[in-house]
C-alpha positions in Angstrom: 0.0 0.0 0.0 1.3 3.7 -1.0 1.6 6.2 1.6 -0.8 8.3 -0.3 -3.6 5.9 -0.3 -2.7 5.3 3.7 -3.0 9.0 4.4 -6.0 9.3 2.4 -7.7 6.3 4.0 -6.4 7.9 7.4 -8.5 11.5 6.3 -11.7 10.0 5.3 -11.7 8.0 8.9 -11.2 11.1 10.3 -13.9 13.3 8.5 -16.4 10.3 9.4 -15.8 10.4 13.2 -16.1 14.4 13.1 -19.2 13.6 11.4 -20.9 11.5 13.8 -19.7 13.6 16.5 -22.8 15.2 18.2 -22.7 18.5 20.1 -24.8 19.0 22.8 -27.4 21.8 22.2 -28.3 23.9 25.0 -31.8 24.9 25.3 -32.8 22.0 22.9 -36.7 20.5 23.1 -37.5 17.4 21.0 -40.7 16.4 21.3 -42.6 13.4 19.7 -46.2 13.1 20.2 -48.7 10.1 19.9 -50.7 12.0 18.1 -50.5 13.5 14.4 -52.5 16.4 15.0 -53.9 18.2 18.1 -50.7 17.8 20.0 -48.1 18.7 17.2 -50.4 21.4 16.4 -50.7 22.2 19.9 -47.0 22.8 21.1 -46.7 24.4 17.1 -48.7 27.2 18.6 -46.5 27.6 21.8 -43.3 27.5 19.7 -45.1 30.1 17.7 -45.2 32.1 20.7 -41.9 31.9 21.8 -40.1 32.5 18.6 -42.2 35.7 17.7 -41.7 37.1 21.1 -37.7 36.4 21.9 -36.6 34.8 18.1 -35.0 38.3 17.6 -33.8 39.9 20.7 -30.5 39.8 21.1 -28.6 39.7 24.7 -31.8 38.2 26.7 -32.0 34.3 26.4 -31.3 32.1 23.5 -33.7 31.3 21.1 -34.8 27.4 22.4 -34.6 24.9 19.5 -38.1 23.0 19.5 -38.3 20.3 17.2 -42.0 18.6 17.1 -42.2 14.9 15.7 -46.3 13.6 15.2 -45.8 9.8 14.9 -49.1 8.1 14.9 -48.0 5.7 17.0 -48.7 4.8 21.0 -46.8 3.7 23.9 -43.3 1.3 23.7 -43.7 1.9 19.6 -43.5 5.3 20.1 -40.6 5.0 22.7 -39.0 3.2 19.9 -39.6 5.7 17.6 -38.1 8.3 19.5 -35.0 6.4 20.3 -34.7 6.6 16.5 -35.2 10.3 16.2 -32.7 11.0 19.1 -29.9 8.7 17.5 -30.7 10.3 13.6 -30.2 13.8 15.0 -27.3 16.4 14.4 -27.6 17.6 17.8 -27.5 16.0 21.4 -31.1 17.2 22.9 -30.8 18.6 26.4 -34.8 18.1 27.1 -36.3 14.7 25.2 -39.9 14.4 25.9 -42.9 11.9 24.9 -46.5 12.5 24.5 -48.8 9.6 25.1 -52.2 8.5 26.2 -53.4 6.2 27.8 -56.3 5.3 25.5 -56.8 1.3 25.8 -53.3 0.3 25.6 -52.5 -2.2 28.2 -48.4 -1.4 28.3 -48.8 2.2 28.9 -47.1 1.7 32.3 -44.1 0.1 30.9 -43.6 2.5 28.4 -43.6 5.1 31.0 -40.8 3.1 32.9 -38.8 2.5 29.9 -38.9 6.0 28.5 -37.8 6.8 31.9 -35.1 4.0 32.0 -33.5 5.9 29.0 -33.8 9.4 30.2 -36.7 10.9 28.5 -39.7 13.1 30.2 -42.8 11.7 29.9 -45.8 13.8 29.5 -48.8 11.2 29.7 -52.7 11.8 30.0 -54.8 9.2 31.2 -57.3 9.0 29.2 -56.4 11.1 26.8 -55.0 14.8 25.7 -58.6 16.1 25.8 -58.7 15.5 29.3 -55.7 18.2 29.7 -57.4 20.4 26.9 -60.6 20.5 28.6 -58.7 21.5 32.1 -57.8 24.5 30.3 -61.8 25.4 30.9 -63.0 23.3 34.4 -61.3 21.3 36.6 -63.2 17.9 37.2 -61.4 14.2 38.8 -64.1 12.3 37.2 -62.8 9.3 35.4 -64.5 9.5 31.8 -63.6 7.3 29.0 -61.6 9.6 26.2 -64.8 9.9 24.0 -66.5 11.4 27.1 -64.1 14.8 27.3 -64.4 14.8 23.6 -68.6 15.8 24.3 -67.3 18.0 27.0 -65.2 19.7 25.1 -67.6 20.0 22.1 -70.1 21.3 24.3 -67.4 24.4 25.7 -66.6 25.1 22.1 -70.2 25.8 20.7 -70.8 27.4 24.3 -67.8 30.0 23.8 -68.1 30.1 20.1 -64.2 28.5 19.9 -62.7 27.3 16.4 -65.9 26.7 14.6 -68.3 25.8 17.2 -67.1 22.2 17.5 -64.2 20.3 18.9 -61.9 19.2 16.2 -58.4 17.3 16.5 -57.4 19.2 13.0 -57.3 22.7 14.7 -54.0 24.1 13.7 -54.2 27.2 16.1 -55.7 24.6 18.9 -52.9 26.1 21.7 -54.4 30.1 20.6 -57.8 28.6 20.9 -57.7 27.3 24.4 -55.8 29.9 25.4 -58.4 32.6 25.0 -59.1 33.4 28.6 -55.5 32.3 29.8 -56.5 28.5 29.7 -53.3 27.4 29.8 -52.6 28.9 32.6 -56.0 27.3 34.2 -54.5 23.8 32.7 -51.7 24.5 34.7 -53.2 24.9 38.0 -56.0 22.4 37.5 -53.2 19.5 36.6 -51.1 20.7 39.8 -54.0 20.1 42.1 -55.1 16.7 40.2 -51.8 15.6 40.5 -50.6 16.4 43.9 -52.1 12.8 45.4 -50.0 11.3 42.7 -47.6 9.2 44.3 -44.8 8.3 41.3 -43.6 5.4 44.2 -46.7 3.9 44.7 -49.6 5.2 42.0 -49.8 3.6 38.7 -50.4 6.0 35.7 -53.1 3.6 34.5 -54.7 3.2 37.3 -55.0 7.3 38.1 -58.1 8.1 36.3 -58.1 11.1 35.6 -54.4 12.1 35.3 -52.0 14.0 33.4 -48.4 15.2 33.1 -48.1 17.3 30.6 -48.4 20.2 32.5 -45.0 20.0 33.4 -43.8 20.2 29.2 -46.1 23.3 29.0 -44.2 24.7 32.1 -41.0 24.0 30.6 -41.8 25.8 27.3 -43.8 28.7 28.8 -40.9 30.0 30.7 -39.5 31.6 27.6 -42.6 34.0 27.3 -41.5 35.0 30.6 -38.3 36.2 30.6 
């Protein structure tokens, strides 16, 4: 063999491992949802928010990256899925989270526990996201099956004349909708005071009926509106 062809060889080893060198990325978000609609669209709307209000001021906070996956997929698939995002990525997120419902889907407690075994925040609703979208209006503990907060939240909509009278997962400004008379703050405190019995030691998340973490993505995210 030539010493050309070795230093060449020696190069393109080189240039490969700078390549699949990841740098981590301060104030990263990825987030992959469950759904392929009313979440993504949902934390669309708060990225919306956060790049118009500090995307061009210079010397106050860096501009968060927030990358938002829709998968169509439930539970371990979709902790699978995200395992796939996070290893395809340029960057090394700081915050990984996953958005899943319960729904009927009888491993949603292991996939909670092995999102968690591999570091990522898990932002579940039992039964499902409606039940955090129609805390954004009322605060209830009932446990409803998800079709249930669906006619609840049909019923608000047509009441406060929201989207076009009717509850719809293919709202794209669903986060401006709910937000009309600072509902997400209401979410907020309505989730806090549902969850504070939660016991993460002893509670199963299927077995909390209703129940949901996301609260704790939205208060992750809305800190960047108030700096």
């Amino acid at each position: 063999m030539g010493t050309d062809d070795l230093f060449k060889k020696r190069r393109e080893a080189r240039k490969q491992r700078k390549y699949e060198t990841k740098n981590p990325k301060a104030n990263s978000f990825l987030i992959v949802t469950e759904g392929e609609c009313t979440e993504p669209y949902y934390f669309k709307g708060l990225k919306k928010l956060i790049i118009e209000k500090i995307g061009g001021v210079v010397n106050v906070v860096e501009c968060p990256i927030i990358d938002i996956h829709g998968e169509g997929c439930a539970t371990s698939r979709l902790i699978e899925t995200t395992e796939q995002i996070v290893r395809g990525a340029k960057i090394l997120y700081q915050n990984v989270w996953v958005v899943f419902d319960k729904d009927d889907f009888e491993d949603f407690d292991e996939a909670i526990q092995l999102g968690e075994k591999k570091g990522y925040n898990i932002a579940w609703s039992n039964q499902s996201f409606e039940y955090w979208l129609y805390l954004h209006f009322n605060y209830s503990d009932s446990a409803l099956h998800r079709e249930k907060w669906q006619e609840k939240l049909d019923k608000i909509f047509n009441e406060y004349s929201l989207g076009d009278g009717k509850y719809r997962k293919n709202y794209e400004n669903i986060y401006t909708i709910v937000d009309r008379y600072d509902g997400v703050n209401t979410a907020i405190k309505h989730a806090k005071r549902r969850m504070n019995k939660f016991d993460e030691n002893k509670d199963k998340p299927s077995e909390y009926d209703p129940g949901t973490t996301v609260y704790k993505l939205v208060e992750e995210l809305k800190r960047y509106l108030e700096e």
